[in-house]
DRENGU-55953 format. One line per field, with one value per atom (N, C-alpha, C): residue in three letters; residue number from 0; x, y, z; atom name. Coordinates in nm, 3 decimals. Example, Ala and Ser with C-alpha at 12.3 -4.5 7.8 and 13.67 -1.06 7.14 Angstrom:
BEGIN
vexgu = ala,ala,ala,ser,ser,ser .
lumza = 0,0,0,1,1,1 .
east = 1.319,1.230,1.320,1.285,1.367,1.290 .
north = -0.569,-0.450,-0.330,-0.225,-0.106,0.003 .
up = 0.780,0.780,0.780,0.708,0.714,0.787 .
dogu = N,CA,C,N,CA,C .
***
This chain:
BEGIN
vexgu = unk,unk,unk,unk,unk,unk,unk,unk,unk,unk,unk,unk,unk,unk,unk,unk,unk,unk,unk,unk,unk,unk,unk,unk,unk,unk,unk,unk,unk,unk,unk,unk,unk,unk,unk,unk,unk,unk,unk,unk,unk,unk,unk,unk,unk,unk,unk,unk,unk,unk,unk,unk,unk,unk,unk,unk,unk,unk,unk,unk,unk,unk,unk,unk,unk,unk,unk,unk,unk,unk,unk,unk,unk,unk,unk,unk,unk,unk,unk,unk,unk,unk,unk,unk,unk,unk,unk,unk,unk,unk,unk,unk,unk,unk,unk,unk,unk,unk,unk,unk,unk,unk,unk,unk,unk,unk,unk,unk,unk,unk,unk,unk,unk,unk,unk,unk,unk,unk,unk,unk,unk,unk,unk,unk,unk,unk,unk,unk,unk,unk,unk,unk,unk,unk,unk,unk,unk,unk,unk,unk,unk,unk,unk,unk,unk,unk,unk,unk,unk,unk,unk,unk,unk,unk,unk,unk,unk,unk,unk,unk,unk,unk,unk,unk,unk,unk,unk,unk,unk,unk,unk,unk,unk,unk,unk,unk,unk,unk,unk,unk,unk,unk,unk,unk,unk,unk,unk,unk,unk,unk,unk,unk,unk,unk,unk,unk,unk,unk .
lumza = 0,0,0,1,1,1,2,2,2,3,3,3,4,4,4,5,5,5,6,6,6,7,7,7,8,8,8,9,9,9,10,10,10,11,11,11,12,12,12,13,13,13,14,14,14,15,15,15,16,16,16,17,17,17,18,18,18,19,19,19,20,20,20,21,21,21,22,22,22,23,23,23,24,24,24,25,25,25,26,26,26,27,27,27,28,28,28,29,29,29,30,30,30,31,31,31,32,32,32,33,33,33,34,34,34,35,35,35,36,36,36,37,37,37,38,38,38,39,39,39,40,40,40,41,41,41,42,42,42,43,43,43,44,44,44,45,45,45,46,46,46,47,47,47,48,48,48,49,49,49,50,50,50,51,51,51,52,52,52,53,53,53,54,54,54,55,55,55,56,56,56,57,57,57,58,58,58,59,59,59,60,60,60,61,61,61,62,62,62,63,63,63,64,64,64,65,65,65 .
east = -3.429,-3.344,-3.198,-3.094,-2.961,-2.952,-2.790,-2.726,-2.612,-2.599,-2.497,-2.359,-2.242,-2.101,-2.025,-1.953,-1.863,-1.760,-1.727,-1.631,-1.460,-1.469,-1.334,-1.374,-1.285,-1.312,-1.158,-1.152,-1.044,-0.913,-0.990,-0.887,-0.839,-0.909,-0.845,-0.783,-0.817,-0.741,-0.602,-0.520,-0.372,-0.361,-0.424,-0.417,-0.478,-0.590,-0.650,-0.592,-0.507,-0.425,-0.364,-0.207,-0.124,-0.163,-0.297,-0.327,-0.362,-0.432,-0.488,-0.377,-0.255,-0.114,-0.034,-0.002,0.045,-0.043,-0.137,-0.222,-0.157,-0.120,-0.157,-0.001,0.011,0.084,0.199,0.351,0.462,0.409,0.513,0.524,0.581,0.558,0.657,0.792,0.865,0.977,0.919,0.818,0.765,0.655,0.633,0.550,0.626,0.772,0.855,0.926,0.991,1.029,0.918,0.769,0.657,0.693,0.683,0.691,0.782,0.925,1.040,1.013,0.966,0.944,0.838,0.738,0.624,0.693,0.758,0.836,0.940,0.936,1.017,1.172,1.227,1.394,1.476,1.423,1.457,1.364,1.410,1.327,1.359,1.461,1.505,1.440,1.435,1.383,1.175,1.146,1.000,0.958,1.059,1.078,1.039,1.140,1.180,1.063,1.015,0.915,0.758,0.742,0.664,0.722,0.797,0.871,0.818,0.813,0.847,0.695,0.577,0.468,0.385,0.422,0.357,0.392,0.560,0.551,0.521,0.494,0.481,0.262,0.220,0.062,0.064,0.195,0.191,0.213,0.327,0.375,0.223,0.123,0.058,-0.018,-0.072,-0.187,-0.137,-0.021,0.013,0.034,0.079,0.104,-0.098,-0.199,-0.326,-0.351,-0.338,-0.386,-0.504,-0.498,-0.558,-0.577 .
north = -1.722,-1.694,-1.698,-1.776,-1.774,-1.654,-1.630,-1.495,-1.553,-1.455,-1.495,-1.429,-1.569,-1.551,-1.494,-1.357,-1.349,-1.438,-1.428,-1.528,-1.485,-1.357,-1.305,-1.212,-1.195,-1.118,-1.020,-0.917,-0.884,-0.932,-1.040,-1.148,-1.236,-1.259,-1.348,-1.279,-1.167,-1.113,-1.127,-1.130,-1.176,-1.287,-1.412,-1.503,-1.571,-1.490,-1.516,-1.457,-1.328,-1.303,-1.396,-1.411,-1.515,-1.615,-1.679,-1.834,-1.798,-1.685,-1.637,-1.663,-1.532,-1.527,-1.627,-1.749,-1.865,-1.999,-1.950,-2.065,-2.042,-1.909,-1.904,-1.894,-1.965,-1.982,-1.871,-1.965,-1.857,-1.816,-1.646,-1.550,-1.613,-1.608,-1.632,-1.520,-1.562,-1.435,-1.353,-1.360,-1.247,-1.134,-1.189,-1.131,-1.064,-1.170,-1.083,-0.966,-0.964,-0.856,-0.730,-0.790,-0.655,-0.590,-0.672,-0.622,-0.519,-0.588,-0.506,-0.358,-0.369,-0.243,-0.147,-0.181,-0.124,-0.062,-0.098,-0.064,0.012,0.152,0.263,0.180,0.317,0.287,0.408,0.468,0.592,0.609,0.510,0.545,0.641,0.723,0.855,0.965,0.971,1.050,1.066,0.945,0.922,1.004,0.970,1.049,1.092,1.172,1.377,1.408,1.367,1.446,1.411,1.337,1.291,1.400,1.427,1.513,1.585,1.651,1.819,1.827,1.790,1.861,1.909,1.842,2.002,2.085,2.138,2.245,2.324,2.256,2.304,2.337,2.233,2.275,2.447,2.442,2.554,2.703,2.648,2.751,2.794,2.714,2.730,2.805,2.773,2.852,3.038,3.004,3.119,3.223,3.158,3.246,3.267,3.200,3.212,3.289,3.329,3.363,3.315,3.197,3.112,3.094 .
up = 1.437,1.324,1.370,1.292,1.323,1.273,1.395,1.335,1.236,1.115,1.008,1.097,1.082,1.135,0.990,1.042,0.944,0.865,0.785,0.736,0.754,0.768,0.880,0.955,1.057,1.131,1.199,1.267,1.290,1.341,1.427,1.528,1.389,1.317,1.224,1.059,1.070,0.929,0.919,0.976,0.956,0.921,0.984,0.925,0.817,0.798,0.690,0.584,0.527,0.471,0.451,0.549,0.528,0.451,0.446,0.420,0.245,0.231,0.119,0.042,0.070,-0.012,-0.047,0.078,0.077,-0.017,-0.031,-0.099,-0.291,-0.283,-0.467,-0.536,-0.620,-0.699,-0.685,-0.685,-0.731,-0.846,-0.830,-0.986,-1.052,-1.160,-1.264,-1.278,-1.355,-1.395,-1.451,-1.548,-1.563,-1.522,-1.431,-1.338,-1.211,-1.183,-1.115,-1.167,-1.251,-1.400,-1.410,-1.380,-1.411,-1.253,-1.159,-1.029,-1.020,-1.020,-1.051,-1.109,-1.199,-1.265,-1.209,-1.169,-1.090,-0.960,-0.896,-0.773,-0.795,-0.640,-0.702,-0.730,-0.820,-0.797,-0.739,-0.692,-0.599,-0.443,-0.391,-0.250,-0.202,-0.210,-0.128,-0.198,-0.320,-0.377,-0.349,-0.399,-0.335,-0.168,-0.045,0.061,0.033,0.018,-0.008,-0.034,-0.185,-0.171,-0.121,-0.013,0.055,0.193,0.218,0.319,0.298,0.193,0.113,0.106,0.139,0.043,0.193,0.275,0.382,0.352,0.343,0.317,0.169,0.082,-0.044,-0.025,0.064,0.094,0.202,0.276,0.333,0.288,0.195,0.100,-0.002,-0.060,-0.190,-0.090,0.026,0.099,0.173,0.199,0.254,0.120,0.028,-0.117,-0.171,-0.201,-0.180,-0.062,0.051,0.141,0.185,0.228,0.302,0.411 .
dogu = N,CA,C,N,CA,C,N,CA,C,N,CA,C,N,CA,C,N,CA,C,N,CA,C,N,CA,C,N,CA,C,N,CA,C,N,CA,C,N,CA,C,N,CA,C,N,CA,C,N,CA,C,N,CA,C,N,CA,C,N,CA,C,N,CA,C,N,CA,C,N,CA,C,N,CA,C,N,CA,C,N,CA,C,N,CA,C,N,CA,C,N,CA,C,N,CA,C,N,CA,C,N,CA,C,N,CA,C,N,CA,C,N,CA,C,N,CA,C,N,CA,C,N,CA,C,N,CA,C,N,CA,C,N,CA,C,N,CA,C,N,CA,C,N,CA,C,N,CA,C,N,CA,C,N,CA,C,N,CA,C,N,CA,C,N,CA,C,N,CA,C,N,CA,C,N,CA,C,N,CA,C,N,CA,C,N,CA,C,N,CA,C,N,CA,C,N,CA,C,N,CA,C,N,CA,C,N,CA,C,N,CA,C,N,CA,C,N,CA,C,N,CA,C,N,CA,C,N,CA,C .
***
């Protein structure tokens, strides 16, 4: 019995990406326009509070007494 070869594998996922992405059609403007909008407009803000929520998980448990 043959053994079945993956069709990717780790050595090749980057490039198999790349080739995937590169193969398919530019966005349109409106698909760039949806993008646009889907994507933050406050990256500093997004941070922060990506910063902030250990301590807000530390704060909720120590206030619970956890």
């Amino acid at each position: 019995m043959e053994a079945v070869q993956p069709l990717h594998s780790l050595a090749t996922r980057v490039v198999d990406e790349v080739e995937h992405f590169a193969s398919l059609p530019p966005l349109t403007d409106e698909e760039l326009a949806q993008y646009a909008r889907r994507t933050t407009k406050r990256p500093g803000l997004a941070f922060a509070t990506l910063a902030a929520l250990p301590f807000a998980a530390e704060g909720l448990c120590h206030l619970l007494k956890v």
